[in-house]
N, C-alpha and C positions, 0 to 999 in steps of 0.2 A: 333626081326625083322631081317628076312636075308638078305633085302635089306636097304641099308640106305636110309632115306628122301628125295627126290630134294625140300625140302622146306628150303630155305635162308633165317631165318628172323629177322631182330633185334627187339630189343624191341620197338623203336621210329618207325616201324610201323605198331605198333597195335595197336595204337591209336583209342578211339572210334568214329564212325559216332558221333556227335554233337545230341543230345535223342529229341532236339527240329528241329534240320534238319530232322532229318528221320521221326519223327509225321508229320513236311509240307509235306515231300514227300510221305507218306501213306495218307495225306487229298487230296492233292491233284492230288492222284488217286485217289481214293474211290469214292469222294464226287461228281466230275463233271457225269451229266449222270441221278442222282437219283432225280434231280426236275426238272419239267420244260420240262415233253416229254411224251406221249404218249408208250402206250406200241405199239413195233415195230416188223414188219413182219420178218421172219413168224413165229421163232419158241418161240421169246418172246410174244408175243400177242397170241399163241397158248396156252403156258404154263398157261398165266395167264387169259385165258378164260375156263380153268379148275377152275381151284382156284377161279373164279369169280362167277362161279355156286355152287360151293361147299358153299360159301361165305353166298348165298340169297337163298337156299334150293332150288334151282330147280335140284341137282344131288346129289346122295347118295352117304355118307363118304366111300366107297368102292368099286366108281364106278363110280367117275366124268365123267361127259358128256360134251359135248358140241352140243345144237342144237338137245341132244337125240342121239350121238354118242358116244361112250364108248372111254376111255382114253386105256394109256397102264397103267402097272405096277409102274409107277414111282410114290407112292400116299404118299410119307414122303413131297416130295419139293410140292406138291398142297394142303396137309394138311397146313404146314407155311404159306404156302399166306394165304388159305382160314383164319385162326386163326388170322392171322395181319390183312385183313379184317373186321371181327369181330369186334377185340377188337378198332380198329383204323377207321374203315372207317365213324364214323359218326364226326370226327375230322380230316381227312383226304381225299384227292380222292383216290379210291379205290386202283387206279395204283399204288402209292405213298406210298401208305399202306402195298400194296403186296411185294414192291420193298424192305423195311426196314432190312426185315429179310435177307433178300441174300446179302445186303451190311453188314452185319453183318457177314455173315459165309464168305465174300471174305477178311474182317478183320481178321478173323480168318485162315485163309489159308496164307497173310499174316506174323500172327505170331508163325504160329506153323513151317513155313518154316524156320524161325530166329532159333526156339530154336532145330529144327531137326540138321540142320548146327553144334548150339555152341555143343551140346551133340557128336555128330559124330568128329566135330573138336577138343574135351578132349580127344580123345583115342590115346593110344601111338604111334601106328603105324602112324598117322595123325599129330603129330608136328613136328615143324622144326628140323633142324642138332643144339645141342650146336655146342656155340662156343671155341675155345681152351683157352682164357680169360675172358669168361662170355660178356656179355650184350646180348645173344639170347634172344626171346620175351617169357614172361612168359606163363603159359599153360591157361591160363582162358582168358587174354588178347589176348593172339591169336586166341582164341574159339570166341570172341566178335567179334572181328575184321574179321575174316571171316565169321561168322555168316551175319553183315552188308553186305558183299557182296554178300552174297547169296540174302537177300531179294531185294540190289538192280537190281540184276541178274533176278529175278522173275519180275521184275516190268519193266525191260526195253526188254521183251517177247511180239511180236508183238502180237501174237495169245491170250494171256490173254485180250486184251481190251478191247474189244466189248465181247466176250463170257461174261468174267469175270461180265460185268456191265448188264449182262441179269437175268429174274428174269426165269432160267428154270433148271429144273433136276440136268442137268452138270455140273451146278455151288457147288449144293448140291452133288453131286458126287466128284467134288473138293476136295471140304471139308474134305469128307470121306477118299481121296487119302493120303491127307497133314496130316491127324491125325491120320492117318498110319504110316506116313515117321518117325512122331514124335515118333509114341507108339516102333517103332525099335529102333530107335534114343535113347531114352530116356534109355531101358530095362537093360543094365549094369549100370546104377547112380540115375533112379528114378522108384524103385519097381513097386509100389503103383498107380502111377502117369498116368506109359506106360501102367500096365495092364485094369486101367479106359478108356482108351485111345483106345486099340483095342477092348474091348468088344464095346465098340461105333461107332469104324470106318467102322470094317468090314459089321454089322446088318442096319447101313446108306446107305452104298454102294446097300447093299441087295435092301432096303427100295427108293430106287431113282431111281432102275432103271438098276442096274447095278452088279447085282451077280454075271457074269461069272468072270466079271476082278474081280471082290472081290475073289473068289476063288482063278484065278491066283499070285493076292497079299497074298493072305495066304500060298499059297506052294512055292512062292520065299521067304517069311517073315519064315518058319520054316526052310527051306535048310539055308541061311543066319542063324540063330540063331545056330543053329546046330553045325554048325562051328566054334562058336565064341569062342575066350578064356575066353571069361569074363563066369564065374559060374554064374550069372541074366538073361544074355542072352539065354543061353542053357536052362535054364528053363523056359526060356519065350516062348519057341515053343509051350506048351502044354496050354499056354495062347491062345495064338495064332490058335491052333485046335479050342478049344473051341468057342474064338467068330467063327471061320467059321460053326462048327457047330450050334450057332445060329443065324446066318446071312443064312445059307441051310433053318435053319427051317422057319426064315420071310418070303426069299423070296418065299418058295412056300404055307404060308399062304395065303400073298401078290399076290399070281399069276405075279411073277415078274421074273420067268426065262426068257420067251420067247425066246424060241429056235430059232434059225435062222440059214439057209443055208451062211455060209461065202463066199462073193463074193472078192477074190484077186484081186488087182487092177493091174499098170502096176507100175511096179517098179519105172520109171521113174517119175510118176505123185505123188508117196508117196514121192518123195527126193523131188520134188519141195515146195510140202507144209511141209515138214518139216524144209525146206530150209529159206522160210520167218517166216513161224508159230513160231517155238522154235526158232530165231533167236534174241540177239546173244546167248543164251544159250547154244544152241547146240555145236558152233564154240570153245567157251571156255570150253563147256564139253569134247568135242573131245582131244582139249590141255591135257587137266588133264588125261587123259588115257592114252595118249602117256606116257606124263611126269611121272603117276604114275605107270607106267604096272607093276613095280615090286611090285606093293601091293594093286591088283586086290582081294588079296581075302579077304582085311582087312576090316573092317567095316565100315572105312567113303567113301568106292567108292564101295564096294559088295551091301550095304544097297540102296542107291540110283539109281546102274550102273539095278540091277537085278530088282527094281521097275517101271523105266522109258523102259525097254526091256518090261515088261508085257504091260503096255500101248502102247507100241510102235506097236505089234504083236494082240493086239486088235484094235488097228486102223487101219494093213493090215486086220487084219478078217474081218473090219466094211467097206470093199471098200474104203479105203482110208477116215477116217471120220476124219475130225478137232476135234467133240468136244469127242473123244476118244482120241485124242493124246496131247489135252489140260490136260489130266489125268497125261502128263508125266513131264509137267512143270516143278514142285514144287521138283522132284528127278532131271529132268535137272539141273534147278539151284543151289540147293547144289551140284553134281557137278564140275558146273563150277567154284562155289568158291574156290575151292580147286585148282583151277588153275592161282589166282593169286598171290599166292606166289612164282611161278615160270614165272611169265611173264618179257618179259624180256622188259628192257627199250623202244626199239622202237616199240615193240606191242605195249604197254603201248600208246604211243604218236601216232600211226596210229590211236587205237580206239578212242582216244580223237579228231582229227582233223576228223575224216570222220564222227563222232557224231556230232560235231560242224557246221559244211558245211549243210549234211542229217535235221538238227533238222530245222537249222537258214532257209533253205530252204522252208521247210516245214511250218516255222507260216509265215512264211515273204508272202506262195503263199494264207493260209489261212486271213491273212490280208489285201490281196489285194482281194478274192473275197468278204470279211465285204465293204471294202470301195465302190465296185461296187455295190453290195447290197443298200447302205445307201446313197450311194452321186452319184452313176453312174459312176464314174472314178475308174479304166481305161472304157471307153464307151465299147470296145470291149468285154472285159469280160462281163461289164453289157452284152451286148446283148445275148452272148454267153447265161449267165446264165438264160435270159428270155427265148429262145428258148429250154432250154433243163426242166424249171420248168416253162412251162406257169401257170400262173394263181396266181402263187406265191404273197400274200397278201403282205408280207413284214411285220417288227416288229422290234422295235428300245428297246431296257432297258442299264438303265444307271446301273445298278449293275453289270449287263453281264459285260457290256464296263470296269469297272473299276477292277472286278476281270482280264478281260483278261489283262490290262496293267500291274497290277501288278505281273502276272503271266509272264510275258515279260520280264519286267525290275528285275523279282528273273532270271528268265536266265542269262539276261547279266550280274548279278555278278556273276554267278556260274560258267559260261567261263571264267570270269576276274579270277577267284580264282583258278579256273582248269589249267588255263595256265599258273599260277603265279608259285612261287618258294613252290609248294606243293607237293612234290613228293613221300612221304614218306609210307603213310596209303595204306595199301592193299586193300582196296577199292573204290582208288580214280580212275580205269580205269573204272568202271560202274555207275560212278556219273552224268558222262555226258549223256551215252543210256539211263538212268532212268528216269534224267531229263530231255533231252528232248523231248520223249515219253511222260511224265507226262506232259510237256507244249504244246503237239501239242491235246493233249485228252481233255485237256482243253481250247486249244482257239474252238476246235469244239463245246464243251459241252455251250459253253459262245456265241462268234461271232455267228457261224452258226445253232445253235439248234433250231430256229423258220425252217429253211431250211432243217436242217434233219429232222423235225419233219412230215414236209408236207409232204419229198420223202418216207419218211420209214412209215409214219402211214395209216391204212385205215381210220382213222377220214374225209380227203373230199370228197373219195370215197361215205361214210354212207351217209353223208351230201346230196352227190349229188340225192342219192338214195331216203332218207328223203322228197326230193321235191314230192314224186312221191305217197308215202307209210306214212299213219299214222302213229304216234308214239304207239299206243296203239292196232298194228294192230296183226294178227298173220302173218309170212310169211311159208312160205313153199321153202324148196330149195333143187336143186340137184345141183351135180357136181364139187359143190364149196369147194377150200379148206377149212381146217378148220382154218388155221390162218383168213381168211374171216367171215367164221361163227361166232368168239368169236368176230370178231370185231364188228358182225351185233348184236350180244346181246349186249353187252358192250357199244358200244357209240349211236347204235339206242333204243336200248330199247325194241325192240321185241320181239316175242313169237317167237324164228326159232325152225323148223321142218325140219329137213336133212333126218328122217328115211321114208322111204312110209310108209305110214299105215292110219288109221282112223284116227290120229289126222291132218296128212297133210288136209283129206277131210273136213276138217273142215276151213281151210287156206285161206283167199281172194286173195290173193298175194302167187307170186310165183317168185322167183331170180334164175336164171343158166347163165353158162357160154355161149357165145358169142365172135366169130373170129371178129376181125376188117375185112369190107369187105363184110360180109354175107348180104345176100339181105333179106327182111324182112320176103319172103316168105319160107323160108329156116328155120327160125327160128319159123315160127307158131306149134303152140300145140292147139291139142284138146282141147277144151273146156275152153280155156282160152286165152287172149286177148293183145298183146305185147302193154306196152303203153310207153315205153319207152327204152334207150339203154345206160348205164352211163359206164363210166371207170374212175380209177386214171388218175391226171393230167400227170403224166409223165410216164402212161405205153401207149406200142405202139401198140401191138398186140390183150392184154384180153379186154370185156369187159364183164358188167352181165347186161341183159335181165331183163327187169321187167316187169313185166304179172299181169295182172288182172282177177280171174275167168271171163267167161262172162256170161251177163243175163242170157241168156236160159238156163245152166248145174247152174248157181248159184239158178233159179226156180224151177229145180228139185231136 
């Protein structure tokens, strides 16, 4: 190494996360979100109204539809649903069934981030300064110990929490990203292991949706290997060709390139969401660059710096897209670990008090719309919250109520413990963003989930539509999104028809969109009969038309 380490670290703090704290803190993130909801507009309810035709044969393994609308290329993540379906849905609701497997692979993204971290943090270039008397931290303990801050760095990432608990592509694209970082990570200490690892990762990527960035990941992943000193690494490049050359060949089995003109956004509007998105990862990643510039080109900041740059440059391509720059996470966060062995005491204590403030804020205002909800008090909010969710049924469970206190009362000892005389473990400045992100996801998932379920699901929309249209009817539709469409098969039961053709003339019903405003005659269609006009309880603008053939074109 020609520059020495800025990593200061003794032994006493490398102490490990507690194996039974960090399991609560991966349950409870994972677990709130996956029962108890409705799949949610637009692009979860789209996803899994792929996977839901796949599921009951009205669309071919090759070619999922929706409504008789053709999917894109992403057919690995609607393959899983559809197969969890299957195997689960007559034991299951569908939703529930589909959701199983992506809370699976977000476990897995998870822990492949830990072990990307420990592997990256065993290389020489990446340990701390000995010391001139010894007690420096030993080289595995300090691989564990920053490894734990990586994953709590992952988990207290605004931009993971909703994507992360959705059942769509990107999640499966995740996956593929993180078991990249790993098969790098790994390729100087575990042969065998890394080379399973990227024949997998890269042909997933392919298989979901997402080959261009997989290709970018393979020519950062061989320049990085290229380079390395370790002799496994260097040879891992030609691992590395390979799976991209069978991830080329999937994706255009798969018809999964899809070319697209790249539209550049405004510079301005990519720092903003990267700004909250990857926050704080980004903030701590940025630290570690600084701090580590002299060994840019070493393996545990080239491996992750040159991964999260490819996703980062596919989210400019992509118009500035969130769930492209959610790719860059899992390399953010390793990372930012590396950055806190150099943080200095009063970082250290700003991010713990502005977490502390930020989190206690956040359930305390969550707690006080639960009590308006349930008792009316404060009355203002109640009203508040009547007028922005008219129609809002209401819904009380005493399990919700008891996991969210107890989710409450694990805070207030984790600040008691945080603020105590703990100073020690290089992980103790992201214990707090973690958890309490981990505690505001879950008083949502618990207190307010009957309320996000109404605002986010098209379930009272169908309903209301329901009043009007047989369950066993056919409908015919234009216009309408297709987060809409999967919902009209999926919670009505219908036969929908998006495409014109012969099978629409066969349709009694017919569903399009509709302005708030439009006078009735505005909206007439030949040959068939406006009998009604529904929308979401708390949208302001859409509504959809529901049409009757009439007599006379249904006579002939």
């Amino acid at each position: 190494m020609s520059t020495p380490t800025p990593a200061l670290v003794a032994q006493r703090a490398v102490q490990r996360l507690p194996r039974g704290a960090l399991l609560l803190f991966c349950a409870a993130y994972v677990l709130p979100g996956l029962l108890g909801r409705d799949p949610w507009r637009n692009a979860d309810i789209t996803a899994f109204g792929y996977m839901f035709g796949l599921a009951r044969g009205t669309a071919e393994p090759l070619l999922p539809t929706i409504a008789g609308l053709p999917g894109d290329g992403a057919l690995l993540p609607y393959w899983l649903g559809a197969l969890a379906i299957k195997l689960l849905g007559s034991l299951l609701d569908p939703a529930l069934a589909a959701r199983l497997p992506f809370a699976l692979l977000l476990v897995g993204v998870l822990v492949f981030t830990w072990y990307s971290t420990y592997h990256l943090a065993r290389t020489e270039a990446a340990q701390p300064v000995p010391f001139a008397f010894g007690g420096e931290a030993q080289p595995l303990d300090y691989a564990r110990a920053v490894a734990d801050g990586a994953l709590l760095a992952l988990m207290a990432t605004l931009g993971l929490l909703q994507l992360g608990h959705e059942t769509t592509p990107e999640l499966v694209q995740l996956f593929g990203t993180t078991l990249f970082v790993y098969a790098l990570a790994a390729s100087p200490w575990r042969a065998w292991p890394s080379r399973i690892a990227v024949l997998v990762a890269l042909p997933v990527l392919s298989a979901s949706g997402a080959p261009t960035i997989g290709v970018g990941f393979a020519l950062a992943g061989v320049l990085v290997s290229l380079r390395s000193s370790y002799p496994l690494a260097r040879r891992f490049a030609a691992w590395i060709a390979m799976a991209a050359i069978v991830a080329a060949l999937a994706a255009t089995a798969l018809g999964a390139w899809g070319w697209r003109v790249w539209t550049l956004p405004r510079i301005g509007s990519v720092l903003q969401l990267l700004g909250w998105f990857a926050w704080p990862a980004w903030a701590l990643a940025a630290w570690t660059l600084w701090r580590w510039r002299g060994h840019v080109r070493h393996r545990h900041i080239a491996v992750p710096l040159t991964l999260a740059a490819v996703a980062f440059i596919a989210c400019v391509g992509m118009g500035g897209s969130d769930r492209a720059l959610m790719l860059a996470l899992p390399a953010l966060a390793v990372l930012a670990s590396f950055a806190l062995p150099t943080l200095q005491r009063s970082v250290s204590a700003a991010i713990d008090w502005f977490s502390v403030a930020f989190f206690s804020v956040g359930a305390i205002a969550i707690w006080v719309v639960y009590s308006a909800l349930q008792w009316g008090v404060p009355a203002k909010t109640a009203a508040n919250v009547a007028r922005l969710v008219p129609g809002y049924p209401g819904g009380f469970s005493s399990v919700a109520l008891a996991c969210a206190l107890g989710a409450t009362l694990a805070w207030l000892l984790l600040v008691r413990w945080r603020t105590g005389r703990h100073r020690h473990p290089l992980w103790k400045s992201l214990v707090l963003p973690a958890g309490g992100l981990a505690l505001c996801w879950l008083l949502l998932m618990t207190l307010l989930l009957p309320l996000l379920d109404y605002v986010r699901s098209y379930r009272p929309l169908v309903e209301r539509i329901a009043q009007h249209v047989p369950r066993d009817a056919c409908v015919a539709a234009t216009g309408l999104p297709l987060a809409l469409l999967a919902a009209l098969e999926y919670h009505g039961g219908w036969r929908v028809e998006a495409q014109p053709g012969a099978s629409v003339a066969g349709c009694e019903f017919l569903l399009a969109p509709a302005r708030m405003g439009t006078s009735a005659s505005a909206l007439e269609r030949p040959g068939w009969r406006l009998i009604a006009r529904e929308r979401r309880p708390t949208e302001r603008d859409e509504q959809t038309a529901v049409y009757r053939r009439s007599a006379d074109r249904a006579a002939r």
